[in-house]
Steps between C-alpha positions, in 0.01 A plus 500: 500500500512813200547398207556634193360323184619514150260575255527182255626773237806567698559114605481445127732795428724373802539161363578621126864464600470096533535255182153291609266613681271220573119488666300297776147467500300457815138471586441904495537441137234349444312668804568866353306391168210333655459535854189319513617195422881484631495561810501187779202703628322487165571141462414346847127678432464329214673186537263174589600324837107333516696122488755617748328783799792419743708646253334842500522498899846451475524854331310613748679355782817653345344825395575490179402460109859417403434152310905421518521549914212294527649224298795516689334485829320202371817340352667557856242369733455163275889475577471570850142311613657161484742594778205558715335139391204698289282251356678390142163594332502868634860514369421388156240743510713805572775409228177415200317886660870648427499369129168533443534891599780531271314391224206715587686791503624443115098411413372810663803719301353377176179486581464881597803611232379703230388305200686616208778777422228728371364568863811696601519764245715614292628824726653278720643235283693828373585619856638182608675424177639856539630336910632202322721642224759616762588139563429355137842504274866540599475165639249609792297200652130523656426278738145438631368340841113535379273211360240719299546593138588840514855565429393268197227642340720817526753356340326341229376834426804683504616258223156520321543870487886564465553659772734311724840567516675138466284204397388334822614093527344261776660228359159295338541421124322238269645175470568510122644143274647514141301352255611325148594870372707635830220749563442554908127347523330582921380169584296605783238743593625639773855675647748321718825586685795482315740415771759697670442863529793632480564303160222652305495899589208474767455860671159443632465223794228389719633394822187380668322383196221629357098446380603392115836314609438116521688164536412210289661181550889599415395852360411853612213652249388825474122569431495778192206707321645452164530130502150416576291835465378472893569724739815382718296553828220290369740222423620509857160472629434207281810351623407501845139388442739154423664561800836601312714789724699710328892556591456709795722517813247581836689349801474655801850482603819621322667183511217274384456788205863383399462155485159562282703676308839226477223277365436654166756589248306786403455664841822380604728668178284841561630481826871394401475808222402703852769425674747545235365846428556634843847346477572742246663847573883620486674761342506339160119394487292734743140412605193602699212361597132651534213360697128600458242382740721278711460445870832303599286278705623188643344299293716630189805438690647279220488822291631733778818274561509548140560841542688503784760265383566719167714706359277764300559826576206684575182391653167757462244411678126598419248649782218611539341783697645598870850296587362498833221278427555169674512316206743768307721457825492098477622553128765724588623338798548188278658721203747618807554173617644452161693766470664378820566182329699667217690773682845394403407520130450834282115480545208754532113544556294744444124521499235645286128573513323265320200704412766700257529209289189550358497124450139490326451884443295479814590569864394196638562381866828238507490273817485139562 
């Protein structure tokens, strides 16, 4: 099909008529800053299957290095083998390989992610920060489907440097008691959740989880620099040296993402916060919504229906290079199938190139 895209200059100018204009993060985020590391290609190279080889012929037999397909093929076929009297054993194997890939996939991410904020640079801290502002203040909301530390270390320098246009809030504080004189005193070393999002001003959510999110017993921390003087990266090696996993959200399947994600209160009020966003949008309280590196895959269906259900006004959709790639045309045909969805209501799409962003003041290659 032709098809015209926006620069993201004129999707930004388009959307200026809205009250919120809020922001989705996919993996190209992350891809377009380090491409290296990001990409499922990058990852299955690097990633360890030595205790598990049938798992790497799986990818081969599927022809692919898409770590969240082959989880959900594994998943599947340790639901369907016992219909077909496959040895118990064999079974159990299947369902531990399909964990056990999951959690490789998080170890190689922080085993290969950059080691400390330093080793991005400061041009594209700016450049991104510069991206981000759009969304940041007049009650815009960023949402992020990435695990690495990213949109975090950009954040914390935006707020180190002053240049961020609304003070960014993912809902960790210190747990703080009164002592003898009234006076707030943190009684702990770390940050936790303080509870419902929508209570406590939280614009910046991570759906899926992510490297310095953990649970502990009833809690969710959050690894920081300034609390123990160690890079947050290192910490989350550490962590998994002790076999602790951070929050993270890799099922294979959209359905068994959602009920990883009704599990946690954390995961689960980012995703309630979601859902109420996209609800928002009528001629008192106008809204848009922006997505940057997103593939509308199956396995984000949770987050599609999301969309698909809402009432926001105006969808615009990030892509890059030719529309007529094949994997530009599965994006849009999902974006259309949307649009379908929502044709009785006063919605619209447009897309833009995502290359004019300018994310990380680098033209860097966004694809899944």
């Amino acid at each position: 099909m032709t098809m015209k895209l926006l620069s993201f200059q004129e999707a930004i100018k388009q959307a200026g008529s809205y009250n919120k204009k809020n922001l989705l993060l996919g993996n190209g985020f992350s891809i377009a800053c380090v491409p290296t590391i990001f990409t499922y290609t990058s990852l299955f190279k690097q990633a360890d299957f030595s205790k598990m080889p049938e798992v790497k012929e799986v990818f081969k037999n599927l022809n692919t290095q898409d770590f969240e397909e082959v989880v959900k093929a594994l998943e599947h076929c340790s639901i369907v083998l016992p219909s077909y009297k496959a040895l118990p054993k064999t079974v159990a194997l299947i369902h531990k390989h399909a964990q056990k890939l999951k959690e490789i996939l998080i170890e190689t991410i922080a085993k290969n992610h950059p080691g400390r904020p330093s080793d991005l640079g400061e041009s594209k801290y700016k450049a991104c920060i510069q991206f981000l502002n759009n969304f940041l203040g007049n009650d815009g909301v960023i949402y992020s489907l990435n695990y690495d530390l990213l949109l975090y270390w950009t954040l914390m320098y935006g707020m180190n440097e002053g240049l961020l246009n609304a003070q960014p809030n993912d809902g960790f504080g210190k747990d703080v008691e009164l002592n003898d004189a009234d006076i707030p005193v943190s009684v702990s070393d770390y940050v936790i959740w303080q509870g419902d999002s929508n209570a406590h001003g939280q614009n910046i959510h991570y759906l899926h989880g992510a490297l310095h999110i953990f649970e502990k017993d009833a809690e969710i921390e959050k690894f920081t620099w300034v609390n123990t003087g160690k890079p947050l990266i290192e910490q989350t090696r550490e962590a998994l040296e002790e076999n602790r996993f951070p929050l993270f959200v890799a099922e294979g399947d959209s359905k068994k993402k959602l009920t990883r994600i009704s599990h946690s209160g954390y995961l689960f009020h980012s995703y309630k916060s979601f859902s109420t966003r996209m609800k928002t949008g009528d001629k008192r309280s106008t809204s848009c919504l922006f997505t940057y590196g997103v593939s509308f895959s199956e396995n984000d269906e949770h987050i599609i229906k999301k969309i698909s259900n809402g009432k926001f006004n105006h969808l615009f959709v990030s892509i890059y290079g030719n529309p007529d790639s094949v994997g530009n045309k599965k994006i849009i045909a999902s974006v259309e199938a949307i649009k379908r969805k929502r044709r009785n209501q006063d919605f619209a799409i447009s897309y833009y190139d995502a290359n004019s962003a300018n994310v990380w003041g680098e033209k860097n290659k966004v694809e899944k």
